[in-house]
C-alpha positions, -999 to 999 in steps of 0.1 A, spaced: -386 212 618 -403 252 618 -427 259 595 -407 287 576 -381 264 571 -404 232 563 -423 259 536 -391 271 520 -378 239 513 -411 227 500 -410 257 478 -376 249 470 -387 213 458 -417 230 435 -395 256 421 -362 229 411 -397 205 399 -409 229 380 -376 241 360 -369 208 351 -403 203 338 -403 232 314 -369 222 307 -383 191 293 -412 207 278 -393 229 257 -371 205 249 -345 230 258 -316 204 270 -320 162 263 -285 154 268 -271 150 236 -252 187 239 -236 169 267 -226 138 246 -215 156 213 -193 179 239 -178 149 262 -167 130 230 -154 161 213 -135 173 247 -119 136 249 -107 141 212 -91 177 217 -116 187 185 -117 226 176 -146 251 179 -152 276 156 -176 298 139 -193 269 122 -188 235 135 -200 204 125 -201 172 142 -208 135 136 -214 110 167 -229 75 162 -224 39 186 -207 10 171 -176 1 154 -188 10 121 -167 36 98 -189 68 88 -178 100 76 -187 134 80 -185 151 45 -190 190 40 -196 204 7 -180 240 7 -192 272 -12 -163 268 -35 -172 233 -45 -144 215 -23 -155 185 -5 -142 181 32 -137 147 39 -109 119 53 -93 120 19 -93 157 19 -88 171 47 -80 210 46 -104 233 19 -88 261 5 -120 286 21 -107 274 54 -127 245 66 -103 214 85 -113 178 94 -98 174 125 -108 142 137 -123 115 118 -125 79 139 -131 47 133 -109 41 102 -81 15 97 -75 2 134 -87 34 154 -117 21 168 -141 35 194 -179 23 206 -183 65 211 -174 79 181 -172 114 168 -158 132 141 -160 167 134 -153 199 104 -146 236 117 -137 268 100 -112 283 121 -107 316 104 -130 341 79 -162 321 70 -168 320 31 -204 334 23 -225 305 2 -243 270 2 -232 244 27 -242 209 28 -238 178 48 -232 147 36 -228 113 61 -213 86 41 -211 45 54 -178 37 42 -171 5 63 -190 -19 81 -173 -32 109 -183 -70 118 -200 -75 155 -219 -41 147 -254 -38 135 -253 -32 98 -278 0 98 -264 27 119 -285 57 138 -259 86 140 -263 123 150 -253 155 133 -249 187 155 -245 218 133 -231 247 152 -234 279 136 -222 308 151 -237 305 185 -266 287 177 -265 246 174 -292 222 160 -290 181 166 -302 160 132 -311 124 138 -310 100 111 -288 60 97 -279 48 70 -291 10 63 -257 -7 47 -218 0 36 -218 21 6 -248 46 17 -241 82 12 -269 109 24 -275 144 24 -284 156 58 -284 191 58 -284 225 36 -278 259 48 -264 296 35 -239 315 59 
């Protein structure tokens, strides 16, 4: 092999090395955009201004509840608010089951300015899975996006997961 060739490639290595480090370092990219994405591609879920999306792995039934500025809860009993925010896929209830869940809220058209919050609720425990559950939240506002990790120990177990002001 020449040397120029044998020192770009080597500097080639470093450089692909060393992006992947900072990568890491920064915490810039661990996968889970990838996972929330897949599961929300394979469901035909919408994107919108603010999305915000539940993923968790077992047979378990959680749901992603949204507490609107006008008071409205969005939720697999009510599904459409009247400030615009939709449930558009909610899994794991009656015989739907999946071992890659997802479920997820968007606002589709003018965003109501006010308080927000997030709400995970256990509603059924589904037997073979483990009775706590881990589960991710991935709140997409605008074009920024945060991940929240956090379970719930036992059916009946409602939490508040996150707050915020559009």
């Amino acid at each position: 092999m020449e040397k120029n060739t044998l020192k770009q490639l080597l500097f080639l290595i470093f450089g692909v090395i060393t992006f992947v480090l900072i990568i890491n370092f920064l915490g810039i990219f661990d996968g889970m955009d990838l996972e929330f994405e897949e599961r929300l591609e394979r469901e035909k879920a919408k994107d919108g201004r603010i999305r915000i999306s539940l993923i968790w792995d077992n047979y378990n039934d959680l749901d992603l509840h949204l507490k609107t500025p006008s008071g409205e809860i969005i939720y697999f009993g009510h599904k459409r608010s009247s400030d615009g925010g939709i449930l558009d896929v909610d899994m794991n209830a009656g015989s739907r089951k999946s071992l890659k869940p997802v479920e997820n809220i968007v606002f589709l058209r003018e965003i109501p300015n006010g308080k927000y919050q997030i709400f995970v609720n256990y509603y059924n425990y589904k037997n073979g899975s483990p009775v706590e559950t881990d589960f991710q939240i991935m709140v997409k506002i605008d074009d920024n996006s945060q991940i929240i990790k956090d379970y719930l120990g036992k059916k009946g177990d409602k939490k508040l997961i996150y707050e915020f002001n559009y």
